[in-house]
VEXTORGU-474653 format. One record per residue (C-alpha): x, y, z. Coordinates in steps of 0.1 Angstrom, whole numbers, padded with zeros to 4 digits. Example, Ala and Ser with C-alpha at 12.3 -4.5 7.8 and 13.67 -1.06 7.14 Angstrom:
<r px="0123" py="-0045" pz="0078"/>
<r px="0137" py="-0011" pz="0071"/>
end
This chain:
<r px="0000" py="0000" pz="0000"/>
<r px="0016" py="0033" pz="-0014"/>
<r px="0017" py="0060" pz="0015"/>
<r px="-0008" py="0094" pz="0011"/>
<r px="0005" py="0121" pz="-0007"/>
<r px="0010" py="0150" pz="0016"/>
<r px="-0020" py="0171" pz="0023"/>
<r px="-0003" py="0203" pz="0033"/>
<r px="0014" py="0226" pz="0011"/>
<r px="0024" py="0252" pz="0038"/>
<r px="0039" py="0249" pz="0072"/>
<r px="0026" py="0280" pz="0084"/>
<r px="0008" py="0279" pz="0117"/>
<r px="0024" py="0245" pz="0130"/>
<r px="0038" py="0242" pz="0163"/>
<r px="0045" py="0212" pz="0187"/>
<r px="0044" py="0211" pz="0224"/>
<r px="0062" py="0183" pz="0247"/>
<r px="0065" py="0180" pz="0284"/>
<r px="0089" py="0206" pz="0287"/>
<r px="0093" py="0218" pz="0253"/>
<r px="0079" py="0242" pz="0226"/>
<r px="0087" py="0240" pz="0187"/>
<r px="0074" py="0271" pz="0171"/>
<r px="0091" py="0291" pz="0138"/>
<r px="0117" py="0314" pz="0147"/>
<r px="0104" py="0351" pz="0149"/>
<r px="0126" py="0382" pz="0149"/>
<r px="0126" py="0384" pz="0187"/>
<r px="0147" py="0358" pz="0183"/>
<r px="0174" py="0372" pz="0165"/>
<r px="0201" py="0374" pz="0194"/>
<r px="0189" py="0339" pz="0201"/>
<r px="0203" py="0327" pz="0170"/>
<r px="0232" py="0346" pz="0170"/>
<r px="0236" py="0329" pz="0205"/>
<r px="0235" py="0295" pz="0187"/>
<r px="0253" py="0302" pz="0159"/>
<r px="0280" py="0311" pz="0177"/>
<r px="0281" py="0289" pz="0198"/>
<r px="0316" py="0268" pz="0193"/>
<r px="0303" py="0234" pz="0204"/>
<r px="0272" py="0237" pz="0183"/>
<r px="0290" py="0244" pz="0157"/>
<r px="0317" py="0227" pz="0160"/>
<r px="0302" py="0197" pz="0134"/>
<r px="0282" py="0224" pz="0109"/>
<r px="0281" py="0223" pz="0078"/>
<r px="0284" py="0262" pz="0077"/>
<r px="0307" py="0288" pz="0091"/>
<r px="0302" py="0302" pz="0126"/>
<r px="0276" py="0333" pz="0124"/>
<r px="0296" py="0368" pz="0122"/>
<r px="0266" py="0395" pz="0128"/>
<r px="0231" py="0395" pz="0139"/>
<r px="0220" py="0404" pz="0105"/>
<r px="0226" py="0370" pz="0099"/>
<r px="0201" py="0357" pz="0120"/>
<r px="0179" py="0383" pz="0108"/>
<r px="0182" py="0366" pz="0074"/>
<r px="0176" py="0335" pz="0088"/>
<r px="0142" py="0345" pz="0102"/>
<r px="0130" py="0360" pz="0073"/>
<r px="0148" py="0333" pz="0051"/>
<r px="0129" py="0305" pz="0073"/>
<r px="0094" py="0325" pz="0069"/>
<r px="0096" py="0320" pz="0035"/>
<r px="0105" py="0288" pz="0028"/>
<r px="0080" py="0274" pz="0056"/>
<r px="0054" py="0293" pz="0036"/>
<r px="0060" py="0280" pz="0004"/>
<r px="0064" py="0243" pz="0024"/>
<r px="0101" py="0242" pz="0019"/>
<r px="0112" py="0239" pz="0049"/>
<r px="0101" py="0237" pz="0082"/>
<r px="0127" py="0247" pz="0112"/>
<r px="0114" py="0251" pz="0145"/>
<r px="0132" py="0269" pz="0174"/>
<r px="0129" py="0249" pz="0209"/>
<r px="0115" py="0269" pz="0234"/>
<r px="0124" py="0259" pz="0268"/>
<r px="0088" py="0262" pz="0288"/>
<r px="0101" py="0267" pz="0319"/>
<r px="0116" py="0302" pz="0312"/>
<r px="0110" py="0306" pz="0269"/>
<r px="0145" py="0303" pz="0265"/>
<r px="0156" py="0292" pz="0228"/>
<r px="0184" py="0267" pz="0231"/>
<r px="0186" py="0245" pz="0201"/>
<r px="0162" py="0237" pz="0166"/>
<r px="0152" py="0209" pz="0148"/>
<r px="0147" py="0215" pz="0105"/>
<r px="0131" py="0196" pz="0078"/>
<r px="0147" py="0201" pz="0046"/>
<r px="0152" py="0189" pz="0008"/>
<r px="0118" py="0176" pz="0009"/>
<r px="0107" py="0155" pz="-0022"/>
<r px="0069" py="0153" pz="-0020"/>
<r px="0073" py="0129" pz="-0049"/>
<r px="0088" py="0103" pz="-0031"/>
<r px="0079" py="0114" pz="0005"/>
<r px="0111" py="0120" pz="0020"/>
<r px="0129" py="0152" pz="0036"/>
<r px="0165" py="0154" pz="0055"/>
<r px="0160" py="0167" pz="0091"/>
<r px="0191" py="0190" pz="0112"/>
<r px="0192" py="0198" pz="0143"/>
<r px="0211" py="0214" pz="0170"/>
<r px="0213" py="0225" pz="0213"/>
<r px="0236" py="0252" pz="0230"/>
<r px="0265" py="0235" pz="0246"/>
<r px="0254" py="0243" pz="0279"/>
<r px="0214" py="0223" pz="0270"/>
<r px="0234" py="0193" pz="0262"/>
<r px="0230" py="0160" pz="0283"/>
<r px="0197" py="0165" pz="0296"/>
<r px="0176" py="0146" pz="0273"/>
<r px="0160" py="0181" pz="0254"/>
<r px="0172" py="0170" pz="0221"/>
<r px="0157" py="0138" pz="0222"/>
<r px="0123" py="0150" pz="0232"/>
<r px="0123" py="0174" pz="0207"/>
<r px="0135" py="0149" pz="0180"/>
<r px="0108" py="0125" pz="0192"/>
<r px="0077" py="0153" pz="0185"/>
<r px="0094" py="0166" pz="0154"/>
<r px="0100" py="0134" pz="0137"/>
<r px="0063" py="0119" pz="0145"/>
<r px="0051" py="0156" pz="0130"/>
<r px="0071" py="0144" pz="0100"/>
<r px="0061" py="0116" pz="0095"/>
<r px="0028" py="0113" pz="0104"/>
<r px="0008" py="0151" pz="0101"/>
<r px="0031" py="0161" pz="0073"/>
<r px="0030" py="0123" pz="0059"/>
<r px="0067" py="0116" pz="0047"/>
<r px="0078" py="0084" pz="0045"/>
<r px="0113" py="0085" pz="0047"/>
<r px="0137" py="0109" pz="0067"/>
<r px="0174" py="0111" pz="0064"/>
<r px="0201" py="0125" pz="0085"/>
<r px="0238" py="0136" pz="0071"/>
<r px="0261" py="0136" pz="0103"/>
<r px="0301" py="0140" pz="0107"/>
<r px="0313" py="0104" pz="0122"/>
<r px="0331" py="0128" pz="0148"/>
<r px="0303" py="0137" pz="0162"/>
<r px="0295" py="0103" pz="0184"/>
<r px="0268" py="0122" pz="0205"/>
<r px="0247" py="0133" pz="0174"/>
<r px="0253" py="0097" pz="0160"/>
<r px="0236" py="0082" pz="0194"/>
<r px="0208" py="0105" pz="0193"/>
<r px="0192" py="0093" pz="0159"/>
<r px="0202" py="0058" pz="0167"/>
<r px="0181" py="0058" pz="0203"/>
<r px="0150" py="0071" pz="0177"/>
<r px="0158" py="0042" pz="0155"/>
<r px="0178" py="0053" pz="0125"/>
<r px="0194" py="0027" pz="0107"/>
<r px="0230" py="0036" pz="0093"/>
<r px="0229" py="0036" pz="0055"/>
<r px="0262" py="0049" pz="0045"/>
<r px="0300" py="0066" pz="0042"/>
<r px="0307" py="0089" pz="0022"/>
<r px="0346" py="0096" pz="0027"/>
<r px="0357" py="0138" pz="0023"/>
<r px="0318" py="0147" pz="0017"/>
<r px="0321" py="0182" pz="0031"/>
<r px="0344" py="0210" pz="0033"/>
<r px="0338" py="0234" pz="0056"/>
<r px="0363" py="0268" pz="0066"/>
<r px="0390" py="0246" pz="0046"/>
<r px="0383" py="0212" pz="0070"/>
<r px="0375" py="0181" pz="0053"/>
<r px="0351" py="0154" pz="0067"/>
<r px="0335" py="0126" pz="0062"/>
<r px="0296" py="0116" pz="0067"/>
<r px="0275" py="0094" pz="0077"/>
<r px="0239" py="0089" pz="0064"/>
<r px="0211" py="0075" pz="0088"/>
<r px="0175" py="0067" pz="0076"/>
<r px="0141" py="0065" pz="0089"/>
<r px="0109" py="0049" pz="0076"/>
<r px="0077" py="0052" pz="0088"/>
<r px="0067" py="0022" pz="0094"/>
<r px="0101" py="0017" pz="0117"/>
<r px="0088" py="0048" pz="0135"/>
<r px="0054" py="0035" pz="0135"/>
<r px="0067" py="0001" pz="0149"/>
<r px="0093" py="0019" pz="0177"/>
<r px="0057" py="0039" pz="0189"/>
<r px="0037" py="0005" pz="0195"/>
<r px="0065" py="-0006" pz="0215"/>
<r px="0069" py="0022" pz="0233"/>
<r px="0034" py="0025" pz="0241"/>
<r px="0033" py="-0011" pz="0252"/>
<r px="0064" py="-0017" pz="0271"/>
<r px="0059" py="-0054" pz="0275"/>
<r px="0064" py="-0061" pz="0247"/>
<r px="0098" py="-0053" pz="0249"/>
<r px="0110" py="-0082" pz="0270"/>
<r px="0122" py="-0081" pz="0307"/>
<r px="0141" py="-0047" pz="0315"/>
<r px="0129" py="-0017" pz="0328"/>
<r px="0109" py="0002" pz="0297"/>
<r px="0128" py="0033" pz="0283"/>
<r px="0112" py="0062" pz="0302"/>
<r px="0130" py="0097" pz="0282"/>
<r px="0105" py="0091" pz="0251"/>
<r px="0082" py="0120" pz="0243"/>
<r px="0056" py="0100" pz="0222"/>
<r px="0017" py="0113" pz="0220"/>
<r px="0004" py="0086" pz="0238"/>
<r px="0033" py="0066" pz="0262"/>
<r px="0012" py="0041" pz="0280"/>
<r px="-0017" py="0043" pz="0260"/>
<r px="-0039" py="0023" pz="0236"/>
<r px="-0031" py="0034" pz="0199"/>
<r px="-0058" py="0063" pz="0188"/>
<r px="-0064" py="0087" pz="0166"/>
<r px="-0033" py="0106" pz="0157"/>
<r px="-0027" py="0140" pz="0160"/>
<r px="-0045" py="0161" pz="0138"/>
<r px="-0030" py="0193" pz="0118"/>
<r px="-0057" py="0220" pz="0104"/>
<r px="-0066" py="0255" pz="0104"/>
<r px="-0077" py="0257" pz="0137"/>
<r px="-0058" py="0228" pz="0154"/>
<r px="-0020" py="0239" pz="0149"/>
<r px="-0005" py="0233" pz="0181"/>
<r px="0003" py="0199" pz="0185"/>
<r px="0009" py="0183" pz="0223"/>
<r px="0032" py="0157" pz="0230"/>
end
């Protein structure tokens, strides 16, 4: 059975709420926020762009974004922290194919964010958004074999490794390799059953850091995505 074509043209209006987390479109508050990322020497230390030099460069990424999410290019989402509306990191959607139902996600957290599990809970409401409201079937993810951290992050969401490519960037002179992880959605579909019946996973204490819509619960109705529905809670 071929997977639905995608019913939404624009990603204007969505934005995705988890237990300690909001992703919403960057807005030009935000600016120094960015800068603040993009500047940011362990976030950037595995880019594939140069450090950030100005804030007009996070202007241009704001309107840039607007754009793009408009015409249903792209979708990057800042992550709010809920506890104080700090932005630390973002997850993107990017080179989407509506064709063939795939897209290439990014992401990235301040140094300091790292290590307490906000990336993951992020990752786990952006990828089901993906997959499921904005109906892709595939997802990809281009990462420096360097970064072991970022490598463990889309494995614990079930990536499966899918490649080397040996000197596949160049970035400020440096030369790097990458790695290529992919996603279906029926893995993602399968890793949410399991997740929301952790028997079924075998003896072992069930994973407890997963932000899926329904953890403990009976499969239902997923989440829906219209006009007047756009936030989406996790």
């Amino acid at each position: 059975m071929q997977p639905e074509t995608p019913q939404c043209p624009s990603f204007d209006g969505i934005v995705l709420q988890t237990e300690r987390l909001r992703l919403r479109p960057f807005q030009e508050r935000d600016a120094q926020s960015i800068l603040a990322l993009f500047t940011d020497k362990g976030f950037m230390e595995y880019a594939s762009a140069p450090m950030f030099q100005s804030i007009e460069e996070a202007n241009a990424v704001v309107a840039r974004d607007a754009a793009k999410r408009a015409a249903g290019e792209r979708l990057r989402l800042g992550i709010e922290r809920l506890e104080d509306g700090a932005i630390i990191g973002y997850c993107d959607l990017f080179n989407i194919d509506r064709d063939c139902l795939k897209g290439e996600i990014g992401y990235g957290l301040l140094t300091k964010e790292c290590g307490l599990g906000f990336m993951h809970e992020a990752l786990s409401a952006f990828l089901h958004c993906a997959l499921h409201v904005l109906q892709l079937n595939r997802v990809m993810a281009e990462i420096d074999p360097a970064n072991t951290n970022s490598e463990k992050t889309v494995q614990r969401l079930g990536f499966t490794k899918e490649g080397h490519f040996r000197e596949n960037c160049i970035v400020n002179g440096v030369v790097s390799d990458s790695v290529f992880y992919g996603l279906l959605r029926r893995d993602w579909e399968s890793r949410e059953i399991r997740y929301r019946h952790p028997q079924s996973l075998g003896p072992g204490p069930a994973p407890h850091s997963v932000k899926c819509p329904q953890i403990g619960a009976d499969p239902g109705p997923k989440p829906c995505y219209h006009g007047d529905c756009s936030v989406l809670r996790f």
